[in-house]
C-alpha distance (Angstrom), angle and dihedral (degrees) to the residues before:
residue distance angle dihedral
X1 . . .
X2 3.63 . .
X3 3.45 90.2 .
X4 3.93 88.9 71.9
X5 3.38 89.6 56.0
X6 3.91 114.5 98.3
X7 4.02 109.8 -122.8
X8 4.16 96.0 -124.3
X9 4.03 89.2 50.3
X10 3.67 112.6 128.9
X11 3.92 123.3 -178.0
X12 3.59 125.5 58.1
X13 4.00 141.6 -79.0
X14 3.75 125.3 -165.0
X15 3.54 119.7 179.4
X16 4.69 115.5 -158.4
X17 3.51 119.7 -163.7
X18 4.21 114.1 176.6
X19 3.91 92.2 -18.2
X20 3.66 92.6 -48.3
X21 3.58 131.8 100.0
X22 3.96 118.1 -119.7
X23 4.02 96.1 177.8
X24 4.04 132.5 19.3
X25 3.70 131.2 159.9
X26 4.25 130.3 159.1
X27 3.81 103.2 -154.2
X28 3.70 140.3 -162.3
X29 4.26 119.5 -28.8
X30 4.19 134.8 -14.5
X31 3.77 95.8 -179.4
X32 4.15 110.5 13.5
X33 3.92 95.4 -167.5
X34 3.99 89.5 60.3
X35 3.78 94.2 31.8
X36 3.55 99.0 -123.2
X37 3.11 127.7 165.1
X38 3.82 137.1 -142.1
X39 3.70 123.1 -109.2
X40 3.88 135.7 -169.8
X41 3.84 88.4 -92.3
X42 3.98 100.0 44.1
X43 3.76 106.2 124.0
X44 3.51 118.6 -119.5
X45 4.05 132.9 -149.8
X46 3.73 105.6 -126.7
X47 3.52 102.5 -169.1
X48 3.97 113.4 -158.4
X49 4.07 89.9 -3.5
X50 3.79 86.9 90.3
X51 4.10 94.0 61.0
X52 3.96 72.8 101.1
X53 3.30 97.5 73.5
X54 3.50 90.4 58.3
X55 3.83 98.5 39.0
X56 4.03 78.4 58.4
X57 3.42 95.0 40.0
X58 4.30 91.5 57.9
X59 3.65 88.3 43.9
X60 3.69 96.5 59.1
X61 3.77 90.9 51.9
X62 3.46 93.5 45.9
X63 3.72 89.7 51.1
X64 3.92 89.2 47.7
X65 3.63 88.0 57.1
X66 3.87 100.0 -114.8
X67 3.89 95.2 113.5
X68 3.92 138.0 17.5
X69 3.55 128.6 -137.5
X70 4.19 85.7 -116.5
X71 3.75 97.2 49.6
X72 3.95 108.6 124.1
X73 3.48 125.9 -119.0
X74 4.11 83.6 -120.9
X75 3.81 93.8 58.8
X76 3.64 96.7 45.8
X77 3.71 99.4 39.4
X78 3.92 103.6 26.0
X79 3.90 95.9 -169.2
X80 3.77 133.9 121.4
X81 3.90 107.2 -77.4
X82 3.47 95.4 177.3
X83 3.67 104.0 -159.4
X84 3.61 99.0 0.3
X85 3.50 119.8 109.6
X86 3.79 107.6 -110.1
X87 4.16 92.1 -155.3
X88 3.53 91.8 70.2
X89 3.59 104.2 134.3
X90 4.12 126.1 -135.4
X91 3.89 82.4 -129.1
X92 4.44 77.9 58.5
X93 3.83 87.4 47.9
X94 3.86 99.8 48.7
X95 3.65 96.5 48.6
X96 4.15 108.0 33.9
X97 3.53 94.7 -109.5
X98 3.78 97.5 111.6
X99 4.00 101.1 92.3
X100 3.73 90.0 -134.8
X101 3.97 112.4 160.0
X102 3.45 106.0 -107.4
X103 4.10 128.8 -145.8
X104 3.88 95.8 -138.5
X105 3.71 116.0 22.3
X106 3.97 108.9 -163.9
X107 3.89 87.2 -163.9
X108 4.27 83.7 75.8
X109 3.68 93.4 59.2
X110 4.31 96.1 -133.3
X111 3.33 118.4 141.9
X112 3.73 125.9 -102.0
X113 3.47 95.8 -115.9
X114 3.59 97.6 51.5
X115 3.92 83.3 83.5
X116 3.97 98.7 68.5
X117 3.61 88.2 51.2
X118 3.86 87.1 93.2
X119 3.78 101.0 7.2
X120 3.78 114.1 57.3
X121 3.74 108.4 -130.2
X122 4.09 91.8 -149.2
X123 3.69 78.7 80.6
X124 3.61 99.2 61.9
X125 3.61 107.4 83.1
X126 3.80 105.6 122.5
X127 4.06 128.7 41.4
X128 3.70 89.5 -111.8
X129 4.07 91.4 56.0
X130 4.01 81.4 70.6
X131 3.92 93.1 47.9
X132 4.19 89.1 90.8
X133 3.66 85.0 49.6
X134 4.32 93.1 73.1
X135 3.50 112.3 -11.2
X136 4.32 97.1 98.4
X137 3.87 79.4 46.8
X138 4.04 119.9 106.8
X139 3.68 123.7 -120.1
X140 3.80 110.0 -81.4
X141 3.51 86.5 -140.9
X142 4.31 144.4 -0.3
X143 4.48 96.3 -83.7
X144 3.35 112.4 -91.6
X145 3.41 103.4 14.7
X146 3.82 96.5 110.8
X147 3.89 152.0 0.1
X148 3.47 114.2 -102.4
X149 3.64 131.7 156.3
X150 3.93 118.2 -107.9
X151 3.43 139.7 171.3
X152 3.30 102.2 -170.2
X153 3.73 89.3 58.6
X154 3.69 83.6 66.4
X155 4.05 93.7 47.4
X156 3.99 83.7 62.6
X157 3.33 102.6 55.5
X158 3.28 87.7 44.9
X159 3.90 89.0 59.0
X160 3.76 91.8 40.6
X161 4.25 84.9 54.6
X162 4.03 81.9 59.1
X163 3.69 98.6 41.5
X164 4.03 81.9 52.7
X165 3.33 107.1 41.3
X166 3.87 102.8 34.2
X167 3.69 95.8 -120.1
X168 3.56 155.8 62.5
X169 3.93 110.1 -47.9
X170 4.01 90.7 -133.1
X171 4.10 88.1 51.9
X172 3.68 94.1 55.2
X173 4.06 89.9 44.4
X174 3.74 89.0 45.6
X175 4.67 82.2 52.4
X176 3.87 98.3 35.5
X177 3.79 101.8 32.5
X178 3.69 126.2 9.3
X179 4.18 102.3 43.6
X180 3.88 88.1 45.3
X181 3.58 100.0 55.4
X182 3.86 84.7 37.1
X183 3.86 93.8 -117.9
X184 4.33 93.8 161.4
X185 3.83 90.0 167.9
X186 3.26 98.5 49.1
X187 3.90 129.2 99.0
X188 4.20 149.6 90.2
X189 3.78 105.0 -64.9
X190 3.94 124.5 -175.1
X191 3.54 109.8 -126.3
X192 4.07 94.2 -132.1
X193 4.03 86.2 46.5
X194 3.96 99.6 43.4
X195 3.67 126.0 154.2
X196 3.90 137.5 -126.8
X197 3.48 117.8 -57.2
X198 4.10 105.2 10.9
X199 3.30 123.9 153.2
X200 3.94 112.6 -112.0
X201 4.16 103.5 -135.9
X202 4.10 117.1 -130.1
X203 3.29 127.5 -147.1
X204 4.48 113.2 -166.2
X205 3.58 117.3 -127.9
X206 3.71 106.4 -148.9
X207 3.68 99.3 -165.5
X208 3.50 97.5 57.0
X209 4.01 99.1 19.4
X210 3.43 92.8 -127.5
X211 3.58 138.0 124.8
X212 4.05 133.3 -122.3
X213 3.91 133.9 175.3
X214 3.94 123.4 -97.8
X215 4.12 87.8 -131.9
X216 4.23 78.6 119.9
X217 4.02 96.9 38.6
X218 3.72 107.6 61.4
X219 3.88 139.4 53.6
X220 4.29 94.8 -83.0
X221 3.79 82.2 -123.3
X222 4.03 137.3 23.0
X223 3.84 125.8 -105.9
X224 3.36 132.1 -179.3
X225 4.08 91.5 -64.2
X226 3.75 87.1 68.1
X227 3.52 142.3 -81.7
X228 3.75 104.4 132.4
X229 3.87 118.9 147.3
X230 4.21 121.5 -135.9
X231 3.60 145.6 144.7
X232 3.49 138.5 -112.9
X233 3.80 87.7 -109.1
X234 4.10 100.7 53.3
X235 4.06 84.7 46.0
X236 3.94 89.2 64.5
X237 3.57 86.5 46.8
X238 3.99 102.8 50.5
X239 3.98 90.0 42.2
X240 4.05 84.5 52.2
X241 3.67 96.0 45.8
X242 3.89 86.0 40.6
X243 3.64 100.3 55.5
X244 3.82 97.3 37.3
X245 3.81 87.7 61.9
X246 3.84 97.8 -109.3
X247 4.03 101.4 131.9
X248 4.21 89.4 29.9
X249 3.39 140.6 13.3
X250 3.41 120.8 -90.6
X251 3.27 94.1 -112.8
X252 3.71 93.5 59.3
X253 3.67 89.0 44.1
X254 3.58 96.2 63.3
X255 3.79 89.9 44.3
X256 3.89 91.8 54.7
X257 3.87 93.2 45.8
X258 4.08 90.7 51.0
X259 3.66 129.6 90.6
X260 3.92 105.8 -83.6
X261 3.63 103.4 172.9
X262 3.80 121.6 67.1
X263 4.49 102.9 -117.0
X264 3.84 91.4 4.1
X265 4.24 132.0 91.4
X266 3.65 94.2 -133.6
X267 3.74 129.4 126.5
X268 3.81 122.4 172.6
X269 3.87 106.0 -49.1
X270 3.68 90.0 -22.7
X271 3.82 136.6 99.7
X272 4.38 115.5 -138.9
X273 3.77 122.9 -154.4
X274 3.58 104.3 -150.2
X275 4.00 112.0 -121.2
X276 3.46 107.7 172.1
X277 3.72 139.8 -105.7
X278 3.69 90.3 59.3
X279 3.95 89.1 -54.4
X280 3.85 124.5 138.1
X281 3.60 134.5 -168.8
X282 4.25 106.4 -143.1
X283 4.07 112.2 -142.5
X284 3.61 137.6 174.5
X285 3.71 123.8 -164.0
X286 3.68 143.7 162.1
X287 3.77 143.4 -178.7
X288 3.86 131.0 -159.1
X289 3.66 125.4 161.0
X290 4.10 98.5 -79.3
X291 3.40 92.0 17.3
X292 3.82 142.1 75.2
X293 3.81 126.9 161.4
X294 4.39 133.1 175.5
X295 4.32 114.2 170.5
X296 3.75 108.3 175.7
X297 3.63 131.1 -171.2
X298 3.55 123.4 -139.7
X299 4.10 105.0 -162.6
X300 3.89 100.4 -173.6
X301 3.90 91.5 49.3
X302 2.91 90.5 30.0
X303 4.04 97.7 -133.8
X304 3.55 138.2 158.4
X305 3.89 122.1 -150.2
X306 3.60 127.8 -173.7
X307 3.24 132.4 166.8
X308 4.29 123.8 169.8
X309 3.72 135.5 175.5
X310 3.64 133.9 -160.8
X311 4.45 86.3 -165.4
X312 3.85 95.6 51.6
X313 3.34 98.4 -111.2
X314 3.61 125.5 173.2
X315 3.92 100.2 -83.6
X316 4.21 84.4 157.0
X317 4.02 86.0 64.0
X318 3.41 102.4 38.4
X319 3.56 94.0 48.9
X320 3.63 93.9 61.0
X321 3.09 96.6 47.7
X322 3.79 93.6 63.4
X323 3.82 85.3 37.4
X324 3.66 91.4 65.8
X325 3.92 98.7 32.1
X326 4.00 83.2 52.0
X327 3.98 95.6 50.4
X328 3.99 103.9 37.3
């Protein structure tokens, strides 16, 4: 297996089958200017991975009967949207279908960092910091309609976990989520406040070659868009807990890792690779400059993969390759 692996890859992979790990490497640097280097439990941003957190997070509410999937956006958050259409549903929210402007739209092809250029990202530290950023925008397009990838959709229901729950989104995942499934180095970090032993994101300068940090690239903390931090370690344990119906019923579960969008491999916070014979693989990924993230689950063998990288490297790649040389 490390053959597969490219030589200048930095970031880690850890491979679970059953509980037990089958493949785990640390590669190359966390933090170049102190030449330190990553280990298995380095924490990792994952960018939009975590959006799963909050797809769980809705799910257990919903299942604890204090929202619906139909609830509007104008019931649940009774604010002035302005343009946006207050029906939205939560259902809309969950699975980009909700035509909400969005701040960043991938589909463009900018850069992340092309944001802050105007917009200081020290500022962004809560989900309603990035309300300015799209709410006097018009709907992209009529709710409903479509599926198409937004992050502010995700910002919302994290302010609609708040409105709910009486606190701060990240507190209630920290209760409901991350302490259950014993996740310790797992949580929302602000990059000019991080902990021990995080991985310091790298962005490539190609005129010069060299490398800098993303300190200036990304929102300075995560929201409900994405922007948590975890290792390879606490991923094997959410997708356990996950799966084995420990955050949601099992029922639920097999609703949020099915096909919820008519044409597209989406659940609720959750990408599906198609198998076939009704099969799905569940993934999560994300991609910020200095960072890029996939952790799949693998429910008939029962396999966690995860693979992160502070360089963005191709993780997408890679993990097909050991995918394939796994399932042969």
């Amino acid at each position: 297996m490390n053959d597969l692996v490219q030589d200048n890859f930095k970031g880690v992979i850890s491979i679970e089958e059953h509980g037990k790990w089958i493949f785990k490497q640390a590669y190359g640097e966390s933090d170049l200017a102190n030449q330190r280097m990553n280990r298995l439990d380095t924490k990792f941003s994952m960018a939009s991975a975590s959006k799963i957190f909050i797809a769980v997070a809705i799910l257990q509410l919903i299942e604890g009967k204090f929202l619906s999937l139909n609830q509007t956006l104008g019931e649940v958050l009774p604010m002035d949207w302005h343009h946006i259409d207050k029906t939205i549903t939560i259902r809309q929210l969950l699975t980009h279908t909700s035509g909400l402007p969005d701040y960043f739209d991938e589909s463009l092809g900018k850069n992340y960092a092309t944001m802050w250029e105007n917009y200081p990202n020290y500022r962004i530290r809560s989900g309603e910091d990035l309300l300015p950023l799209f709410l006097h925008k018009r709907m992209v397009y009529p709710k409903g309609q479509k599926f198409h990838y937004n992050h502010a959709g995700y910002v919302v229901l994290s302010l609609i976990i708040e409105a709910v729950t009486k606190q701060p989104f990240e507190h209630y995942l920290e209760k409901m989520i991350f302490t259950p499934c014993n996740m310790g180095d797992t949580g929302y970090y602000e990059l000019d406040r991080l902990p021990l032993n995080c991985a310091t994101g790298y962005c490539l300068e190609e005129e010069s070659q060299t490398y800098y940090s993303n300190i200036y690239s990304l929102d300075v903390k995560g929201n409900g868009a994405g922007g948590a931090y975890t290792t390879a370690k606490d991923m094997d344990r959410f997708w356990t807990c996950l799966v084995k119906g420990r955050l949601l019923s099992p029922s639920m579960v097999s609703e949020m890792l099915s096909p919820q969008v008519e044409g597209e491999w989406y659940g609720y916070g959750v990408w599906l690779k198609a198998l076939g014979d009704h099969q799905y693989l569940p993934f999560i990924q994300g991609s910020h400059p200095g960072v890029s993230f996939i952790s799949s689950y693998d429910c008939q063998r029962c396999r966690t993969m995860t693979l992160m990288s502070n360089f963005e490297h191709d993780v997408w790649a890679l993990h097909g390759k050991f995918y394939n040389a796994l399932n042969r």
